[in-house]
Every structure is written in C-alpha cells, then in structure tokens.
N, C-alpha and C positions, 0 to 999 in steps of 0.2 A: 557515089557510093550506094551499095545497095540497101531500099527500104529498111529490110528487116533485121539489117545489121545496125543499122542510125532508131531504130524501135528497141532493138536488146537492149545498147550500148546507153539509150537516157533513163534506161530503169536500172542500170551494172550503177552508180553511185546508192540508189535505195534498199538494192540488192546487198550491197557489204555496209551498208549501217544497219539493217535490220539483221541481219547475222553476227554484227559487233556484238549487237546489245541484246543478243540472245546468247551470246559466249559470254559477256560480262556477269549476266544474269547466274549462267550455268554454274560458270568457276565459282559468283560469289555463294550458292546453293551449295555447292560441294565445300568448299572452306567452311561454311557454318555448319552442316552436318559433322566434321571432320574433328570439329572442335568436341563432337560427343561421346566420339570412337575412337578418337588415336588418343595417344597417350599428349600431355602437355605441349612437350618441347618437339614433337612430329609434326613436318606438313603432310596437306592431303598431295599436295604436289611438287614437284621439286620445280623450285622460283625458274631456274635456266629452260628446263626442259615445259614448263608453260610457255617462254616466250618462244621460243623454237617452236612448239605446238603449235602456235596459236599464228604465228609466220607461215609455216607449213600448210595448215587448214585452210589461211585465208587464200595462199597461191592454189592449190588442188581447188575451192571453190571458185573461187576466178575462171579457171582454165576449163573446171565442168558449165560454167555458167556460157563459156564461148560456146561450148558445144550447142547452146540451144541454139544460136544462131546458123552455128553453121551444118547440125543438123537440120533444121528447115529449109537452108539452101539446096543440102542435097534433097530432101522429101521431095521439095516441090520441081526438082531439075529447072533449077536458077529463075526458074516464075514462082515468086514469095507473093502474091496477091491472090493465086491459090491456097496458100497456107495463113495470111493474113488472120480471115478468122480464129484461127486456132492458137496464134501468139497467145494472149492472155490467160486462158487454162492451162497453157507447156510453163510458159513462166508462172502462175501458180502453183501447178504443183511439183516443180522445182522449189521454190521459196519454200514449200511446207516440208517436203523430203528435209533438205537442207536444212530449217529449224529443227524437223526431229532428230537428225543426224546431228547437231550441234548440241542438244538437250541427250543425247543416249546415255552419257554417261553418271546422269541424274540416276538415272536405273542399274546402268553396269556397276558403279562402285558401290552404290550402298549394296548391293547382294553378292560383290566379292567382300565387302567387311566384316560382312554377316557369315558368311561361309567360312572365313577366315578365324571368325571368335568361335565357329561351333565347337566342340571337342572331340 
C-alpha cells in the first residue's frame, strides 16, 4: 500500500473525533441559544433531521477527507515522497476548513433569528 494513503488513513480515526466533538460542541451552542429565541415548546432542530445531518456531514467529510490522499497521489504522479513534506499543512488546514465548516452555523442561525424577529 501506498505511503501516503497508510499516513492519511492513521490520522482518518483523529480526524472524525475532533469533528465529533466540534459537532457535539456546536449543536449543544445552538440548543442553548435557541432556548432564548424560540418560543418554549420549539426546537432549534428537528430531533430526525439532526440525526440525518449529522450522518450526512460525517459521510461527505469522510469522502472529502479521501481526497487528500488521493489528491497527493495525483500531485505527485504516484511518487508521494515528493509531496511527503507537504502532508501535515494539506491535513491541517483541512481539519481547520472542516471545524469551521462544522461551527458555521454558530453564525448562520443566530443572524437568520435575528432577521427573522426584525419587523
């Protein structure tokens, strides 16, 4: 197997727990804002379509996550020990894209709630 796929593949487990527990973080951020602006008996989300979501998100992240690999396979035309150094910055700022992408809607919903009460 090739290097840089056996290099992606033992940081793809640290990859979807630090993404977990930046989704856990996010939902529970939005549920406690949610509690100040919706009315009592309202979610901020509907219970089914979070689990669907959050199914959804982790496969699309998965699938983006393969492409780093096998984006550097094509960069490099199948010599990954020219592109070696470069692993670690492509897979950071991945992991940070993808936490901000997972935190977005820390920002989207409170300024549709906000737009939503104006008059």
């Amino acid at each position: 197997m090739n290097t840089a796929i056996i290099w992606w593949e033992k940081r793809r487990p640290w990859f979807n727990l630090i993404l977990l527990g930046t989704r856990i973080v996010t939902i529970e951020l939005i549920e406690l804002a949610a509690n100040y602006v919706l009315p009592a008996a309202e979610d901020a989300e509907e219970p089914t379509g979070l689990v669907i979501g959050i199914i959804v998100y982790g496969l699309a992240a998965n699938i983006f996550y393969t492409l780093g690999w096998v984006s550097e396979i094509r960069w490099s035309d199948g010599d990954t020990s020219r592109t070696a150094a470069l692993r670690p910055r492509v897979f950071r700022l991945g992991l940070y894209f993808s936490i901000g992408l997972t935190q977005l809607p820390l920002i989207a919903l409170p300024l549709l709630w906000l737009g939503l009460s104006s008059p």
